[in-house]
C-alpha positions in Angstrom: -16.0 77.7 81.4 -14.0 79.8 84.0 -10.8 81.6 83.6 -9.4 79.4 86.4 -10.0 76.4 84.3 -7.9 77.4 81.3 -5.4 78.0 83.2 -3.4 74.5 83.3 -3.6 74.6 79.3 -2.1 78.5 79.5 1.3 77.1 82.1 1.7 73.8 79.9 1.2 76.3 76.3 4.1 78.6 77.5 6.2 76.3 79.1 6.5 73.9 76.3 7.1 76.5 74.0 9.2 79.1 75.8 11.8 79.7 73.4 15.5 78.7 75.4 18.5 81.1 75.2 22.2 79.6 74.1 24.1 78.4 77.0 26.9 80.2 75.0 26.3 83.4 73.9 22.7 84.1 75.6 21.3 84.4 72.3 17.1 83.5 72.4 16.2 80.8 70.0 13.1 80.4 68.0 12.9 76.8 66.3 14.5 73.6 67.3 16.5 71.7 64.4 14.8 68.6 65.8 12.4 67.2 68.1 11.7 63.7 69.7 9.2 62.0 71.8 12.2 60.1 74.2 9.5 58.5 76.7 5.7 59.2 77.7 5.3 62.6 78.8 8.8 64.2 77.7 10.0 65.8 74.1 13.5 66.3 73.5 15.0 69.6 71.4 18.0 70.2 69.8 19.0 73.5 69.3 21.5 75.2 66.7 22.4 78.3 67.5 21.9 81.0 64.5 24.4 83.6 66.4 27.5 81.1 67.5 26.8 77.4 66.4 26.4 76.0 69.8 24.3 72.8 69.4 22.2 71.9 72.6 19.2 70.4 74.2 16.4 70.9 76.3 13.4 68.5 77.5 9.8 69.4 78.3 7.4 67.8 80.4 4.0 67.4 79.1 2.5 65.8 81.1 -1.5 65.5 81.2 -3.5 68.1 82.0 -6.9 67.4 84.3 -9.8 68.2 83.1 
């Protein structure tokens, strides 16, 4: 197997769990409170953040990789 070929896996890795900062105070977060399947292909997180409080969301794509 080729570098080249891991890459799609590597992109969809790091951008499903790129850790979001507060819309607030810019603080990076770590772990979501919750998480949800809302369709196929997309995962909802809500976010509490430790340094203000601010609750928020994000939603991630996953959608499949080719092989």
């Amino acid at each position: 197997m080729s570098h080249l070929n891991a890459a799609p896996a590597v992109f969809a890795f790091a951008r499903y769990f790129a850790r979001p900062l507060c819309p607030s105070c810019n603080h990076e977060q770590f772990v979501p409170e919750r998480s949800a399947f809302i369709d196929d292909g997309r995962i909802r997180h809500g976010w509490l953040c430790e340094s203000c409080g601010h609750c928020f969301c994000t939603t991630v794509e996953i959608g499949r990789l080719s092989s």
